[in-house]
C-alpha positions, 0 to 999 in steps of 0.5 A: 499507480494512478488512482482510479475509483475501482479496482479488481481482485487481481489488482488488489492480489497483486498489491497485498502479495507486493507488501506480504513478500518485501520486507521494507524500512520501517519509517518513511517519510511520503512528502505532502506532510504525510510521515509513515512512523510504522509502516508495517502497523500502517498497511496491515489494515489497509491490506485487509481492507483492500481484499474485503472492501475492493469491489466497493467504491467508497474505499477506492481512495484508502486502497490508492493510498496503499498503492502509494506507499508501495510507489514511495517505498519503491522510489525511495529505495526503502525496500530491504528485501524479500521475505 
């Protein structure tokens, strides 16, 4: 997803249902010197601050980031499955 500094609470839905109904490796290496060692333990917080924080701009760029490893998950093939 291309960043963008809003983001509305169907998109932040969207992204949280993705990551809570996948089940995915647990490292992952995102290029850029950026190595997830424990991907569960690393969206967790982002998840939550995606669906409290969402309408406030200032945390735009930790919700991209989210949005980033489920694109690199994806393009890595590094999702196991459906939960």
């Amino acid at each position: 997803m291309k960043y963008k500094p809003e983001y509305t609470k169907e998109e932040i839905d969207e992204m949280v249902n993705w990551f809570t109904s996948h089940t995915f490796e647990k490292e992952m290496d995102m290029g850029h010197g950026v190595y997830v060692r424990d991907v569960e333990q690393a969206i967790e917080p982002l998840m939550h601050m995606a669906k409290t924080q969402y309408e406030n701009r200032n945390y735009s760029g930790a919700i991209h980031f989210l949005s980033l490893i489920r694109d690199e998950l994806v393009k890595q093939n590094k999702v196991t499955g459906e939960k």
